[in-house]
C-alpha positions in Angstrom: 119.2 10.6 -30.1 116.1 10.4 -32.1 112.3 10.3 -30.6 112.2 6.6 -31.8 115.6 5.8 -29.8 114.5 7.8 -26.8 111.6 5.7 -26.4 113.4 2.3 -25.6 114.6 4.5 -22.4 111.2 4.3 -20.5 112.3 3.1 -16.8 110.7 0.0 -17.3 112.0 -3.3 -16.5 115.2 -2.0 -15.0 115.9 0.3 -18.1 117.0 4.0 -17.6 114.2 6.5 -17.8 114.9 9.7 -19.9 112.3 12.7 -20.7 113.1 14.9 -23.4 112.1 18.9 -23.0 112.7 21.4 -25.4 115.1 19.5 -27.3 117.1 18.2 -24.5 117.7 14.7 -22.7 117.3 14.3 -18.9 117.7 10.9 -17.0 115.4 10.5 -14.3 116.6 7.2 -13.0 117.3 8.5 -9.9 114.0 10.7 -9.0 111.7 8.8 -6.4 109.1 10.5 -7.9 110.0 8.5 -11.7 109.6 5.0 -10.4 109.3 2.0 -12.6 109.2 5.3 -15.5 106.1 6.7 -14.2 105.3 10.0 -12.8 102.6 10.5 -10.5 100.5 8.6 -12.5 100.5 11.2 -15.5 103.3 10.9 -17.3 105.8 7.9 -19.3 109.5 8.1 -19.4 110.6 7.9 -22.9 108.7 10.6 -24.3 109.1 14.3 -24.9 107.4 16.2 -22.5 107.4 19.5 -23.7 104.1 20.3 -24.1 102.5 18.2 -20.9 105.6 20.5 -18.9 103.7 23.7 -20.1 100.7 22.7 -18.0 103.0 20.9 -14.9 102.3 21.9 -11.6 106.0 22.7 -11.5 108.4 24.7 -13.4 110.2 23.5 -15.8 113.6 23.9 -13.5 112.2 21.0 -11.8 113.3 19.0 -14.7 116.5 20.5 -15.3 118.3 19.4 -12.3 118.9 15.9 -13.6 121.3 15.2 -15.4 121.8 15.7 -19.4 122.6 12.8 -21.7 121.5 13.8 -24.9 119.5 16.1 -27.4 116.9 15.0 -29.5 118.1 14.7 -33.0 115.8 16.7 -36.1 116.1 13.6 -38.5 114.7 10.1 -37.8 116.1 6.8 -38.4 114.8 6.2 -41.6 115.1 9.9 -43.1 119.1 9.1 -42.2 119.1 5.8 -44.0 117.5 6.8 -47.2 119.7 9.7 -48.1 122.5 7.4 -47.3 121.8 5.9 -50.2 121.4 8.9 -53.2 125.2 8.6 -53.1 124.7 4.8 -54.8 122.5 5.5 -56.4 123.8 8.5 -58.8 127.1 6.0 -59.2 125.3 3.3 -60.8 123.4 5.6 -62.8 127.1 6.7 -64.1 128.5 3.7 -64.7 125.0 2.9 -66.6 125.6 6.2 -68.7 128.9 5.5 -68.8 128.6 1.5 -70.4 126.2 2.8 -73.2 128.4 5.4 -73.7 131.0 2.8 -74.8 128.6 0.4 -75.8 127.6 3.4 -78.7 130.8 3.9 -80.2 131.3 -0.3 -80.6 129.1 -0.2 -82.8 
């Protein structure tokens, strides 16, 4: 899951609410203390709280006692998409090469 997808999981609205640390997933749907996908007033669900854990009033074992459903995932979205398409894009560049090629020896 990507930071952009892991946002639309904020505990809003009847939604799930998941919190990324160090890399990792946790729901939090379940936790009291998460309600409506806000924690003690501080904190959002849908965010990666790594760095806000570092100065928690807990340990970060707190955390991992819910569930995992996910990592967080290096690559966006769009860095995904656009080297989906070099692939395409160096085939019509040889089939270019390729019809002046045989347009060449036409002549």
């Amino acid at each position: 899951m990507t930071i952009e997808e892991l946002a639309k999981f904020d505990g809003c609205e009847g939604r799930a609410a998941y919190v990324a640390v160090n890399n990792i997933i946790y729901d939090v749907s379940t936790s009291l203390r998460w309600k409506s996908g806000h924690h003690e007033g501080a904190h959002q669900a849908g965010c990666d709280l790594t760095e806000e854990l570092k100065s928690a009033p807990h340990v970060r074992t707190v955390v991992e006692h819910f569930p995992v459903v996910g990592k967080i995932e290096k690559k966006s979205v769009q860095e995904r998409k656009s080297t989906a398409g070099i692939p395409l894009l160096s085939i019509i560049i040889m089939a270019f090469v390729a019809l002046l090629m045989i347009a060449t020896y036409m002549l």
